[in-house]
LOFIRO-623196 format. One record per atom (N, C-alpha, C, CB): z, x, y negated; residue in one letter. Coordinates in steps of 0.1 Angstrom, whole numbers, plus 2048, in hexadecimal, padded with zeros to 3 digits. Atoms other than C-alpha are relative to their C-alpha. Glycine has a CB too. Layout:
! LOFIRO-623196
ZXYA
...
***
This chain:
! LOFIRO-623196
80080980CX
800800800X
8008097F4X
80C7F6800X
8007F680CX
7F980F7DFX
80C7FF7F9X
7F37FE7F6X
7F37FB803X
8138147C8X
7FF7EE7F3X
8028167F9X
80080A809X
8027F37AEX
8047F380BX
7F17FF7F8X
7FC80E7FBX
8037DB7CFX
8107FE801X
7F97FE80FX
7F18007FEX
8267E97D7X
8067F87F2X
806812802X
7FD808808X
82F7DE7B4X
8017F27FDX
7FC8047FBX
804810800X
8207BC7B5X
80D80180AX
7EE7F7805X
7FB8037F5X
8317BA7D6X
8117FE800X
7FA80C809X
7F0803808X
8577BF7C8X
7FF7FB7F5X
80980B7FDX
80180B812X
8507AD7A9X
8027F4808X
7ED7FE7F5X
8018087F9X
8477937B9X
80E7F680EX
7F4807804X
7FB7FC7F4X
85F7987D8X
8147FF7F6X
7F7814808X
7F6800808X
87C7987BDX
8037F77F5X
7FF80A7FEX
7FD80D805X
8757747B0X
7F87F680AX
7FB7FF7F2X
8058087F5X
8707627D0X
7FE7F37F9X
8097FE80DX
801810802X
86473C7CAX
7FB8027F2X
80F7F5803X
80580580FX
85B7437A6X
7EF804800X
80980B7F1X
8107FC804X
83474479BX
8018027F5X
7F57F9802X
8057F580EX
82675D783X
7F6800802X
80380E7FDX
80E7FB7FEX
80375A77CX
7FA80F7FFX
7FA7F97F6X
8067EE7FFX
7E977877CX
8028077F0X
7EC802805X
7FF7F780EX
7EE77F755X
810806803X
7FF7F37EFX
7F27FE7FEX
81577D75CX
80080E806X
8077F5809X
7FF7F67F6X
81479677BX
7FB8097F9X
7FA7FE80BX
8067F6805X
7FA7AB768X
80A8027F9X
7F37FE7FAX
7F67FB80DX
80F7B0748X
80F80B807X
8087ED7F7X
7F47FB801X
82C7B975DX
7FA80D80AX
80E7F6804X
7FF7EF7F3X
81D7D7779X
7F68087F3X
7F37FE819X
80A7F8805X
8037E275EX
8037FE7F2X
7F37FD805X
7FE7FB816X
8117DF73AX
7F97F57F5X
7F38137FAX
80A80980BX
8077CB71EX
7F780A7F9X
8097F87F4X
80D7F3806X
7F37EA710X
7F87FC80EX
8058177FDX
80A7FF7FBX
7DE7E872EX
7F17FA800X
803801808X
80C803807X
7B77EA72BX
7FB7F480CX
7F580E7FBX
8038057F5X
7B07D774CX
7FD7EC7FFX
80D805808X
8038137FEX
7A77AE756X
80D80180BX
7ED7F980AX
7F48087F7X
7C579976AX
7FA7FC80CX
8067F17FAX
8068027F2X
7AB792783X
80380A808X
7F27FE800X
7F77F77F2X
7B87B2794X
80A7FC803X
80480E7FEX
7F28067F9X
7D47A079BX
7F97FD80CX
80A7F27F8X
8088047F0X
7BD7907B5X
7FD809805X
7F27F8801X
8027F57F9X
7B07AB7C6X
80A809808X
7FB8067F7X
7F87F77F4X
7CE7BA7CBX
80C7F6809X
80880F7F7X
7F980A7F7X
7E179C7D7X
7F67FC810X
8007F07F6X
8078057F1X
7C67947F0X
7FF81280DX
7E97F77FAX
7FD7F37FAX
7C97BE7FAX
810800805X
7FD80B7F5X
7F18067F9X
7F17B57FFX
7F97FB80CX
80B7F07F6X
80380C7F7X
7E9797813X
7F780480FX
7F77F47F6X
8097FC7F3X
7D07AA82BX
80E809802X
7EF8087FFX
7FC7F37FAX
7EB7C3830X
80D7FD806X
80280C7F4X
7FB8077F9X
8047AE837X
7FD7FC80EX
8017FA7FBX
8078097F0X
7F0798852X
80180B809X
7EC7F9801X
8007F97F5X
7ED7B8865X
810807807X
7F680A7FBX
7F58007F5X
8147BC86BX
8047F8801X
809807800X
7FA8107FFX
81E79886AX
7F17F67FDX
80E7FC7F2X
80D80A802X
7FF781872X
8037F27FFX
7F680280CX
7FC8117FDX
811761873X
80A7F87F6X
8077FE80FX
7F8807809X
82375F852X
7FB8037F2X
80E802801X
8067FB80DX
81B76282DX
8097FF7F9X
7F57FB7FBX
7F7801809X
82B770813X
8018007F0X
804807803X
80380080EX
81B76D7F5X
7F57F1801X
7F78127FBX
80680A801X
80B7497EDX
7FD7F97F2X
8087F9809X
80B80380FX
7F173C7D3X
8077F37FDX
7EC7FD804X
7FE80D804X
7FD71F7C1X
7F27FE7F2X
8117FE7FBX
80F80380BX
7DA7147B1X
8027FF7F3X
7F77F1803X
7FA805809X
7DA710790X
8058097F5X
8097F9805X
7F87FF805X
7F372178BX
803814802X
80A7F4804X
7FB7F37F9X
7FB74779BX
80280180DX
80A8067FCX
7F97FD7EEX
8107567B8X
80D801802X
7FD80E807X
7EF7FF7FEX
8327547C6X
80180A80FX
8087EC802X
7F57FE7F5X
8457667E1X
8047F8804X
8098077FDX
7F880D7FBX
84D74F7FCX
80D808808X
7F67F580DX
***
């Protein structure tokens, strides 16, 4: 895991049940100076999410609420 998913990953992991959209998330692993799009939030959530499935295939721990962002279940 790189060191930005690991971040998401305890962010996240350290407000179970709450959702933070991708601006939210962005702002907090990458800075409000940063020059970047929030759409890398996607990318590296769905890079989590594969990396997960491969040591636990039968539970999830990060879940989309449409709309809206991602929560830690």
């Amino acid at each position: 895991m790189t060191s930005k998913q690991f971040s998401i990953v305890w962010f996240l992991a350290m407000h179970p049940g709450q959702v933070f959209s991708r601006s939210d998330i962005y702002e907090r692993i990458w800075g409000l100076e940063a020059d970047g799009d929030d759409a890398t939030v996607t990318e590296h959530i769905k890079k989590i999410r594969a990396k997960f499935q491969e040591i636990e295939p039968t539970r999830s721990f990060v879940q989309t609420v449409w709309g809206v962002g991602y929560k830690w279940l």
